[in-house]
RODO-2510 file (C-alpha; in nm, 4 decimals, decimal comma):
residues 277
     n   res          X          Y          Z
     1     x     0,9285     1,3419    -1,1233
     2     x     0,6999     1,1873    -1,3339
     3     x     0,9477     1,1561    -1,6346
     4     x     1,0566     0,8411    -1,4215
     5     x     0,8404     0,5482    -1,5653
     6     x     0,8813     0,1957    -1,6020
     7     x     0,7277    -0,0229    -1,7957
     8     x     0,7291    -0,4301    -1,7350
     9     x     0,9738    -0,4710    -2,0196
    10     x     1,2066    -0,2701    -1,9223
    11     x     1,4988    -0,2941    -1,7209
    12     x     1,5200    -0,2680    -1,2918
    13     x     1,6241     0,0975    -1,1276
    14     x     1,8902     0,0760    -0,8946
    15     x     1,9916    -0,2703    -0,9384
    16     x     1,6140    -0,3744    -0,8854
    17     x     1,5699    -0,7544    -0,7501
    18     x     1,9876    -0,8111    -0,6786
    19     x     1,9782    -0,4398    -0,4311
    20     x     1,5821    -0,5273    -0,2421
    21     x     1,7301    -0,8941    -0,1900
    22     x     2,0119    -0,8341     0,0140
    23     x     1,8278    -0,8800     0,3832
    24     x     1,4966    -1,0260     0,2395
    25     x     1,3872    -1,3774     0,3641
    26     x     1,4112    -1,6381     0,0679
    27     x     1,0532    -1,7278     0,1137
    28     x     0,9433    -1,3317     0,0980
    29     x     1,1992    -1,3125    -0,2454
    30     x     1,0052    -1,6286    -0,4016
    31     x     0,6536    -1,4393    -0,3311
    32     x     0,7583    -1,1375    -0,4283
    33     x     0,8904    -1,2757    -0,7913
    34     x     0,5749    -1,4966    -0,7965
    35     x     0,3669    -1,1844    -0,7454
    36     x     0,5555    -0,9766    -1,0199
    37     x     0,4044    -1,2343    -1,2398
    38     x     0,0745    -1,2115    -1,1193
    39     x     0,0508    -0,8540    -1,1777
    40     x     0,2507    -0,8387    -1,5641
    41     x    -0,0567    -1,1060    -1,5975
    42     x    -0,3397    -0,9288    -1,4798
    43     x    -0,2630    -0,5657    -1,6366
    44     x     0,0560    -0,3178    -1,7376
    45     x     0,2233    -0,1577    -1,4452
    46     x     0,3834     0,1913    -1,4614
    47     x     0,5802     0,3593    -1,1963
    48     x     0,6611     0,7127    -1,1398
    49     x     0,8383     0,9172    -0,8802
    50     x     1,1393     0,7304    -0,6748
    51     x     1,2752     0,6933    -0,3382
    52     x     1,5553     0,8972    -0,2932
    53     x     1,8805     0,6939    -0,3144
    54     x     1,9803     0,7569     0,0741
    55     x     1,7039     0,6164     0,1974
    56     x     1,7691     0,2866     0,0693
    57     x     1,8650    -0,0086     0,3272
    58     x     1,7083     0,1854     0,6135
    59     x     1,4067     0,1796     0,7682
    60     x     1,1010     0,3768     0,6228
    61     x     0,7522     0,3997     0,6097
    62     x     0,5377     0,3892     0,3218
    63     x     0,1724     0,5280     0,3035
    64     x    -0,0600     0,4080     0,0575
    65     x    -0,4070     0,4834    -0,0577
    66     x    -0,6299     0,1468    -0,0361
    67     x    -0,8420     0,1111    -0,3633
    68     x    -0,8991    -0,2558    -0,3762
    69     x    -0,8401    -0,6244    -0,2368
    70     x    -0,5510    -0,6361    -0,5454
    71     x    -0,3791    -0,2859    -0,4860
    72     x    -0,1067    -0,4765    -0,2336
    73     x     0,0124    -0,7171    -0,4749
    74     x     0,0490    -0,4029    -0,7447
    75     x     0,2306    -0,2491    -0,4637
    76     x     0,4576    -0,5225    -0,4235
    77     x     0,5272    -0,5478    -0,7550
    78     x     0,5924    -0,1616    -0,7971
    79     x     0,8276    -0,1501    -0,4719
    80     x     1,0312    -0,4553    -0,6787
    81     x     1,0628    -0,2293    -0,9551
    82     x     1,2187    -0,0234    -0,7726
    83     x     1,4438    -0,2840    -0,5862
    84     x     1,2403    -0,2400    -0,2259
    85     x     1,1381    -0,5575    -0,0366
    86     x     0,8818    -0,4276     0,1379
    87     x     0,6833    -0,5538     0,4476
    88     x     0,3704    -0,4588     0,5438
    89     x     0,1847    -0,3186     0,8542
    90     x    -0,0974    -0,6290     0,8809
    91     x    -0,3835    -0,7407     1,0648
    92     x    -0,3048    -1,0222     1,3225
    93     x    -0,5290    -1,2801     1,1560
    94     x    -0,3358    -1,2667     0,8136
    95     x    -0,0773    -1,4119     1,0093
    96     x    -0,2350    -1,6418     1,2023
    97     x    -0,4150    -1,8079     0,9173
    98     x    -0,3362    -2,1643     0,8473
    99     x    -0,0492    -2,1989     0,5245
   100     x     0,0100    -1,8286     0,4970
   101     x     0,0125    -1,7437     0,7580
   102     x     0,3779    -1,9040     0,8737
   103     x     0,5225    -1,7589     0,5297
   104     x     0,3842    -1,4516     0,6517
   105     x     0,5510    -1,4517     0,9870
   106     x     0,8909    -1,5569     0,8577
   107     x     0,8647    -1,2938     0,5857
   108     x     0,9557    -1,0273     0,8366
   109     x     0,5844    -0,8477     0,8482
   110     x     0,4502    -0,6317     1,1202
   111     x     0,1508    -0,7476     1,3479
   112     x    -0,1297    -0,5097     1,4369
   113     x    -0,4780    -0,6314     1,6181
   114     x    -0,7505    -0,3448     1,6476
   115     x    -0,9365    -0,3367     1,9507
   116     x    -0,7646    -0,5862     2,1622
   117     x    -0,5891    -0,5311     2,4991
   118     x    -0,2318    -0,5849     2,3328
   119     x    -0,2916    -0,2534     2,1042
   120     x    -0,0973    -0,0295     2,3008
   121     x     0,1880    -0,3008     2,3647
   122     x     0,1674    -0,3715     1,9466
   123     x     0,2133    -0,0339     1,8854
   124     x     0,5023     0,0279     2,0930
   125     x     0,6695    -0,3244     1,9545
   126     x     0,5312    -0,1525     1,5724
   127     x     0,7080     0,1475     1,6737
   128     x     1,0598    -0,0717     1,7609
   129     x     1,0359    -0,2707     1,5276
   130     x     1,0034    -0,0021     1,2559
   131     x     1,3467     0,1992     1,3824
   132     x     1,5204    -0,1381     1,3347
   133     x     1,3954    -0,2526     0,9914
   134     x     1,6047    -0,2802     0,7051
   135     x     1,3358    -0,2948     0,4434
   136     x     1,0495    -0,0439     0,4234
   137     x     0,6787    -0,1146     0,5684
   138     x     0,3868    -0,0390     0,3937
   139     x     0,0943     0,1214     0,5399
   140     x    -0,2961     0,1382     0,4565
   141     x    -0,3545     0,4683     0,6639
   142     x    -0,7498     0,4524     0,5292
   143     x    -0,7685     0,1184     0,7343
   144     x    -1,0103     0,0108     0,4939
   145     x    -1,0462     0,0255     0,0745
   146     x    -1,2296     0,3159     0,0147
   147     x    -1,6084     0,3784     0,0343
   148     x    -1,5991     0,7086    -0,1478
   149     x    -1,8117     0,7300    -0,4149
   150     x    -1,5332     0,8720    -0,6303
   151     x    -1,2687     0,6382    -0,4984
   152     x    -1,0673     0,9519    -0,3374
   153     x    -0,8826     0,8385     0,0007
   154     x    -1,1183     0,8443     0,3266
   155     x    -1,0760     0,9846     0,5657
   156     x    -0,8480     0,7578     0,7687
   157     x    -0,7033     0,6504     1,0863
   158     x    -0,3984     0,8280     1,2567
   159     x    -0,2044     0,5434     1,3450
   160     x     0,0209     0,5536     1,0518
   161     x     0,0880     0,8992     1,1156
   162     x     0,1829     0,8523     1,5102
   163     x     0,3975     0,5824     1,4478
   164     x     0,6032     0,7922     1,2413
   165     x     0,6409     1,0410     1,4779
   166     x     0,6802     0,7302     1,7575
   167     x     0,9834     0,5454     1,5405
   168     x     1,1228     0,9278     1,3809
   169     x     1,1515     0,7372     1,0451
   170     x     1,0878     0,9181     0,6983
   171     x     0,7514     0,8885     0,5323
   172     x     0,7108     0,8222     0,1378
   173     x     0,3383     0,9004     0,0331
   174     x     0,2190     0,6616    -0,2382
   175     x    -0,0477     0,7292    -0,4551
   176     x    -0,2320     0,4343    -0,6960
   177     x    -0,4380     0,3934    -0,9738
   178     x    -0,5974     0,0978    -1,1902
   179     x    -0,5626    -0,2053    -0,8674
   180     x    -0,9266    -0,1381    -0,8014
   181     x    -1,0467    -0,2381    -1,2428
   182     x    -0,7997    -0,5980    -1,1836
   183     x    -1,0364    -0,7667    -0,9170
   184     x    -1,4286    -0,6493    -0,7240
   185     x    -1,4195    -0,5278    -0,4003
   186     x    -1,6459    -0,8193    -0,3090
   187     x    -1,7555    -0,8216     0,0107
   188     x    -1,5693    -0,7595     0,3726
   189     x    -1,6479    -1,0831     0,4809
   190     x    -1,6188    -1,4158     0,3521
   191     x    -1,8804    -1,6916     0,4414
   192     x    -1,9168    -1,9215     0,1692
   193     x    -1,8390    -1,9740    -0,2127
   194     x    -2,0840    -1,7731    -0,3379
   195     x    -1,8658    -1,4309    -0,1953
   196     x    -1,6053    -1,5342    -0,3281
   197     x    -1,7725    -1,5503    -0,7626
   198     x    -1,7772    -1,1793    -0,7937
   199     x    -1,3682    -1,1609    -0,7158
   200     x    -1,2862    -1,4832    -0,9351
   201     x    -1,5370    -1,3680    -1,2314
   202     x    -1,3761    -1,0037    -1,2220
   203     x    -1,0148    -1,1783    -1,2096
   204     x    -1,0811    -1,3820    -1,4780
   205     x    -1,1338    -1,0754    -1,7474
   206     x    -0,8596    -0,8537    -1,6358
   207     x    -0,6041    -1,0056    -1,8587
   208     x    -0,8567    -0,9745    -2,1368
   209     x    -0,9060    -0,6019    -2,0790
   210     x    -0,5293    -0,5370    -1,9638
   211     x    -0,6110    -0,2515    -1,6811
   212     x    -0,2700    -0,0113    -1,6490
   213     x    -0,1970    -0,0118    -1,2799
   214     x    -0,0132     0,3356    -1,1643
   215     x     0,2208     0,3387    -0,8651
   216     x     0,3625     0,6890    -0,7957
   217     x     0,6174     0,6807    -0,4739
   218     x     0,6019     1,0663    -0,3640
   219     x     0,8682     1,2764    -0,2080
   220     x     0,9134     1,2278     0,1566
   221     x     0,6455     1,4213     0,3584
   222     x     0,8129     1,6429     0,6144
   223     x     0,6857     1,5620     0,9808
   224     x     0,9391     1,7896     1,1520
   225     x     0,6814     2,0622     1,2772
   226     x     0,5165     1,7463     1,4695
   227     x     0,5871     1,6322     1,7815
   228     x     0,5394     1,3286     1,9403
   229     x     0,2640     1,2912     2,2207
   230     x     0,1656     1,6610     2,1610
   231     x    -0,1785     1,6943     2,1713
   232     x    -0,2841     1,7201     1,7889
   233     x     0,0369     1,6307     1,6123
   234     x    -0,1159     1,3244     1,5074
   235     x    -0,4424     1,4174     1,3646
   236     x    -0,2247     1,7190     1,1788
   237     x     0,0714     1,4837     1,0454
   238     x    -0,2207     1,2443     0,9377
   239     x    -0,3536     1,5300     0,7516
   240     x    -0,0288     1,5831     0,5742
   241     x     0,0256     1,2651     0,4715
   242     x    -0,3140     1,2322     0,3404
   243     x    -0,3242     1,5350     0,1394
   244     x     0,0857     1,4310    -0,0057
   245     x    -0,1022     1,0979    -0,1163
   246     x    -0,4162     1,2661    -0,2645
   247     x    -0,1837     1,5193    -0,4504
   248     x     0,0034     1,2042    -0,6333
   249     x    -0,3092     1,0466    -0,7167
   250     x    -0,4699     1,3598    -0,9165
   251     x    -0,2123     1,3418    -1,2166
   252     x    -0,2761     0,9434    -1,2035
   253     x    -0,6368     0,9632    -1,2687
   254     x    -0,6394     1,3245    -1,4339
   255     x    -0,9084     1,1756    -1,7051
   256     x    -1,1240     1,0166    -1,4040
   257     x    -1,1658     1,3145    -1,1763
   258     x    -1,5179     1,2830    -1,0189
   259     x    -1,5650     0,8835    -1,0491
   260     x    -1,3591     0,5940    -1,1723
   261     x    -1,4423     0,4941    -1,5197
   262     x    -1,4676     0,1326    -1,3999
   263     x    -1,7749     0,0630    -1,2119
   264     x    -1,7247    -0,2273    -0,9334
   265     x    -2,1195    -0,2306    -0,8304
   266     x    -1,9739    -0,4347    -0,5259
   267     x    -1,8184    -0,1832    -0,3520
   268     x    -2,0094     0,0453    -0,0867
   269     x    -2,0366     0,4297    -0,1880
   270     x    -2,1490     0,5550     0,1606
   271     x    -1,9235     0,8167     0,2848
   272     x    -1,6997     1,1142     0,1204
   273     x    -1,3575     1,2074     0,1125
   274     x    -1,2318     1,5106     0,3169
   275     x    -0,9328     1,4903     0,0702
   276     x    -1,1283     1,5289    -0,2507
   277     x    -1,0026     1,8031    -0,4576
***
């Protein structure tokens, strides 16, 4: 499995851009090949493991560990590698935001709002809207970028997990390394310029040092013991999926076992993974 890498001078599996472009919005194609240079700027990317050929063109669900605000573009760019268009499972305000947030909307991404009445009615939609996609949707099942001190996947929310079993679509655990040395965590919220220096001063050098950003796409985790609405079956899919993600990431960071080698002095360090090896 990990024999498969690409590097960003080599060639497109599967067809590549031609095969993900078949169904994808124009606007979504011209960000996604915009981002693709963004990344090959910022650092090397490297991609190992694959989707499995059959699962191509129908709809799927991809669960990611969260290890910094630059990981989704480095998942974009890896899922183009790969020829995937994917969408993304995203917070309401992303799309309501002024500019973006139209080209978000007529990209084809998926709306979530936590803690509002319409949750329950979102999810539902979520769950819908997943069985019908024809490109895959990416997942944060952490909810959050990581607080452990080690940068191992938290804990995390089960929502990923029960809209699997909600929608009955496949699950692809993907595990990443590197995103986090490209750009600071920063801060959570944004109030003025001066949160914003720490992410533009740390974007600034990471062409200079050239971080290698790992993307491993993991074999599909198997969510046939679980059923849906049973009590439990979310918390233990969740747990599967977790662990399938953590398992990808040791080999990715097999010299940086305890902590990252990077230090972001930005980024909170107040809880621990339950998924730490």
């Amino acid at each position: 499995m990990f024999a498969l890498q690409k590097n960003d001078d080599e060639p497109t599996r599967r067809g590549g851009k031609a095969r993900a472009g078949n169904r994808t919005p124009p606007i979504w194609r011209a960000m996604l090949t915009v981002d693709a240079g963004l990344v090959r700027m910022a650092g090397r990317l490297r991609v190992t493991g694959e989707v499995p050929a059959d699962l191509y063109g129908r709809p799927l669900l991809m669960a990611a560990n969260h290890i910094g605000v630059f990981d989704a573009f480095v998942l974009m760019a890896a899922c183009r590698r790969i020829g995937l268009a994917p969408r993304f499972l995203m917070a309401g305000g992303l799309l309501d935001a002024p500019v973006l947030g139209p080209a978000l909307r007529a990209s084809g991404h998926l709306r979530v709002d936590r803690g509002k009445a319409s949750a329950i009615e979102q999810f539902a939609a979520a769950a819908e809207a997943l069985r019908e996609a024809h490109a895959p949707i990416i997942v944060y099942p952490e909810g959050r970028i990581s607080h452990d001190s080690g940068l191992w996947p938290e804990r995390g929310k089960t929502g990923a997990a029960r809209l699997a079993l909600a929608s009955g679509v496949p699950v692809i655990p993907i595990s990443q390394w590197g995103a986090h040395e490209a750009v600071y965590w920063g801060t959570e919220t944004v109030s003025g310029p001066a949160d914003l220096v720490p992410l533009a001063r740390s974007g600034l050098t990471a062409p200079v040092r050239r971080p290698t950003f790992q993307v491993h796409f993991g074999a599909p985790v198997d969510l046939s013991e679980f059923t849906e609405g049973k009590p439990g079956s979310g918390v233990k899919a969740h747990a599967k999926i977790m662990r399938a993600i953590t398992e990808g990431l040791v080999p990715l960071r097999r010299d940086e076992p305890d902590v990252p080698r990077f230090r972001d002095p930005t980024r909170p360090t107040d809880t621990r993974s339950p998924w730490r090896p």
